[in-house]
VOGU-3710 file (C-alpha; in Angstrom, 3 decimals, decimal comma):
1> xxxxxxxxxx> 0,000/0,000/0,000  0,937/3,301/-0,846  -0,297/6,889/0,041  1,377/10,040/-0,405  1,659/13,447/0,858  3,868/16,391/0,581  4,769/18,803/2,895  4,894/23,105/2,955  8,777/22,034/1,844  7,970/20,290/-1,093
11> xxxxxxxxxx> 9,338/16,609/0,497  7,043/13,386/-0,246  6,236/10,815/1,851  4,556/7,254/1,490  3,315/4,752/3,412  4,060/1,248/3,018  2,569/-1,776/5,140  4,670/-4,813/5,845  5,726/-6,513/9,014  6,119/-3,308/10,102
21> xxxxxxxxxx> 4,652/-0,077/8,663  7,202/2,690/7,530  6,949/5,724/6,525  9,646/7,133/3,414  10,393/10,358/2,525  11,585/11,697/-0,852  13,741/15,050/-1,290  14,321/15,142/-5,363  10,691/14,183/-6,656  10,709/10,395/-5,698
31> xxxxxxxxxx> 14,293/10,120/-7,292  15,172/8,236/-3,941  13,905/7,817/-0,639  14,851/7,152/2,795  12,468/5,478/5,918  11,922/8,280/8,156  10,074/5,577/11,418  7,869/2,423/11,402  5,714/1,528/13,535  3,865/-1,841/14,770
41> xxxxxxxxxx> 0,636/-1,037/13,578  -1,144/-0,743/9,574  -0,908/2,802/8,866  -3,780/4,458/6,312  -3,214/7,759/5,354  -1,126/10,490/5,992  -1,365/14,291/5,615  0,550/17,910/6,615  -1,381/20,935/8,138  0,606/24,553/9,870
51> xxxxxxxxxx> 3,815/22,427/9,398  3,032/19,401/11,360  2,038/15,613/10,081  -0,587/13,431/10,863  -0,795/9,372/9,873  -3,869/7,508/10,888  -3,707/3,778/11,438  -5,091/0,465/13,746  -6,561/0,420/16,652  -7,433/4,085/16,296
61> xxxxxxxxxx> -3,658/5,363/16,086  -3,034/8,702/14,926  0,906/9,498/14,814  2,174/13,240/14,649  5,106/14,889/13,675  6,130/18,388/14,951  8,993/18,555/11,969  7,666/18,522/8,797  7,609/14,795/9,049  11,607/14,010/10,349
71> xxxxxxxxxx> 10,302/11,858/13,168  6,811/11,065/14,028  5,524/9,908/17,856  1,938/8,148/18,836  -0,498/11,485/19,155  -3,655/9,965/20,190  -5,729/6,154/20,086  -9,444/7,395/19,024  -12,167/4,548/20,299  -12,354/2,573/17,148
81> xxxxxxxxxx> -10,511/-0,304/15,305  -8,924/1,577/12,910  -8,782/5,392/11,692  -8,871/6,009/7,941  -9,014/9,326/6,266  -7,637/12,649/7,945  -7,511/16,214/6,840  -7,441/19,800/7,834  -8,672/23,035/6,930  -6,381/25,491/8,928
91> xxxxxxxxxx> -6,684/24,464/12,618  -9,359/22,443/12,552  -9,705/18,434/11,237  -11,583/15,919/10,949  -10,416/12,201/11,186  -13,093/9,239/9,712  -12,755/6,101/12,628  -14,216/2,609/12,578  -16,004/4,145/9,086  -18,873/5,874/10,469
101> xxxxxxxxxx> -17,802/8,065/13,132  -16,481/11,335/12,978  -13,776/12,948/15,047  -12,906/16,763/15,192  -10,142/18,796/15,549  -9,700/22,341/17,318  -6,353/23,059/18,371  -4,458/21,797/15,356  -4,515/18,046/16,233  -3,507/18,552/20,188
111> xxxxxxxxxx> -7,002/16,812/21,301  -9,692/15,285/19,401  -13,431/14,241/20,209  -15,867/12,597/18,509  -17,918/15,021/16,807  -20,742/12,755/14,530  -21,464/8,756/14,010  -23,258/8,619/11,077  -25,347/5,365/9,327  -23,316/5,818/6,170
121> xxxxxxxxxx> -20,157/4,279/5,535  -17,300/7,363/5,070  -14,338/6,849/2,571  -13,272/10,857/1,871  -12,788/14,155/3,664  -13,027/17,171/2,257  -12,803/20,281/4,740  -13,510/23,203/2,472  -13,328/25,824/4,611  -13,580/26,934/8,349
131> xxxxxxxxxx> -17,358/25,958/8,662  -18,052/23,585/5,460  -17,000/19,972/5,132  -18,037/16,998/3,219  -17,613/13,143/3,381  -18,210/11,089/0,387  -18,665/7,084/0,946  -21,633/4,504/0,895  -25,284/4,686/1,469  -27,393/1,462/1,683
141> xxxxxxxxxx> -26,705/-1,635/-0,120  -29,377/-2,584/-2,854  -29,856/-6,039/-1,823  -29,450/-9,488/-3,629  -25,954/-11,347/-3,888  -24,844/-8,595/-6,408  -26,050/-5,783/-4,964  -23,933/-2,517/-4,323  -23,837/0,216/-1,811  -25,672/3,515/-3,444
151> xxxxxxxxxx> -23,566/6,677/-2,712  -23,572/8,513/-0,224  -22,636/12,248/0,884  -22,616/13,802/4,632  -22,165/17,463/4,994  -22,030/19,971/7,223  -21,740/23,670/7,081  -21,792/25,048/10,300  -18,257/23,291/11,609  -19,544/20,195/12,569
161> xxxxxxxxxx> -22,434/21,312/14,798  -24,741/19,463/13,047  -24,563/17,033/10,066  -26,387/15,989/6,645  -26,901/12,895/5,063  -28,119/12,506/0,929  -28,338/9,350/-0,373  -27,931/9,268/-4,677  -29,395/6,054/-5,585  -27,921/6,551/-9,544
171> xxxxxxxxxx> -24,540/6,207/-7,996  -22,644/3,870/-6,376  -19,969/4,432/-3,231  -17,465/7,319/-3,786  -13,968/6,623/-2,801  -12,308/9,200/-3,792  -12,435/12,721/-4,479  -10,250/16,078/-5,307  -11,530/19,419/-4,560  -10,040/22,689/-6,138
181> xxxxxxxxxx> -11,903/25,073/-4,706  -14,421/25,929/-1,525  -17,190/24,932/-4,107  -15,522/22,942/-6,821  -14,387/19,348/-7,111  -14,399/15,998/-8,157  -15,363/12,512/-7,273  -15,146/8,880/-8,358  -18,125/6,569/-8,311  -17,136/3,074/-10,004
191> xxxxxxxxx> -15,893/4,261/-13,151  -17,991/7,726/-13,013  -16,362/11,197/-13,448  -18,584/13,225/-11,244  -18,163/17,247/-11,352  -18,912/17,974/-7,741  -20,481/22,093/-7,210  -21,423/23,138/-3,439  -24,181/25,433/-3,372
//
């Protein structure tokens, strides 16, 4: 497995998953690389914010580095199996646990708390700005042996205070997505283009 993310200096890192989980960083465009730490745990995704680094992994395990990513050290365990997706907007984050539940970030990662549980499953974060976010995943399955999971989109715009959910039952789940703007964006459904605009 491999994720990547780039720092405010313009270094990448990945994330690879073995008998133990390291993380490698890349000074000359992924010319070569060097493993920075590794850990005893899966590790899922990693991302930068205000110059510091955050990796999710197992048993709830979010790692942090103050450095720009030189050395990392255990941050927090949120109260889940596993911690997927994590991303910031500024000082505050969100951070996708066990699939459904929500965690939330004030103080630039320092303490978290669970902030939403939701009944959809949750692949992708998007913070847009300080007050709007939304999570793209899975709605509910369509039944049968070859059934599928319709998409499904939770949103809020008032910083997490209270959440959304919207069902599209022409879709199916959304794993990934790329926003360019607070209103703009893109997502994947199977092998659907989908031209996301936030009104």
């Amino acid at each position: 497995m491999c994720i990547r993310d780039s720092n405010e200096l313009g270094e990448i890192f990945t994330i690879s998953n073995g008998k133990l989980s390291r993380i490698s960083k890349s000074s000359d465009a992924g010319m070569s690389w060097i493993i920075i730490d590794s850990f005893d745990f899966d590790l899922h995704k990693i991302t930068f914010n205000n110059g510091f680094g955050f990796c999710t992994g197992m048993d709830g395990n979010v790692i942090k580095s103050s450095d720009e990513g030189n050395s990392w050290i255990l941050a927090t365990t949120l109260d889940a199996l596993y911690a997927t997706d994590i991303k910031f907007n500024q000082d505050n984050g969100y951070c996708i646990a066990h699939n459904n539940a929500i965690y939330k970030t004030t103080n630039d990662g320092v303490s978290w708390a669970e902030n939403y549980t939701s009944n959809y499953i949750s692949y992708a974060l998007n913070p847009l700005s300080e007050n709007s976010c939304l999570i793209f995943g899975s709605g509910e399955y369509t039944g049968g042996c070859f059934g599928s999971y319709y998409g499904g989109i939770i949103q809020t715009t008032d910083s997490g205070n209270s959440w959304t959910e919207t069902q599209i039952t022409d879709i199916t789940s959304i794993r990934c997505t790329s926003f360019y703007s607070e209103t703009e964006g893109y997502a994947v459904s199977g092998f659907k283009l989908i031209k996301v605009i936030v009104k």
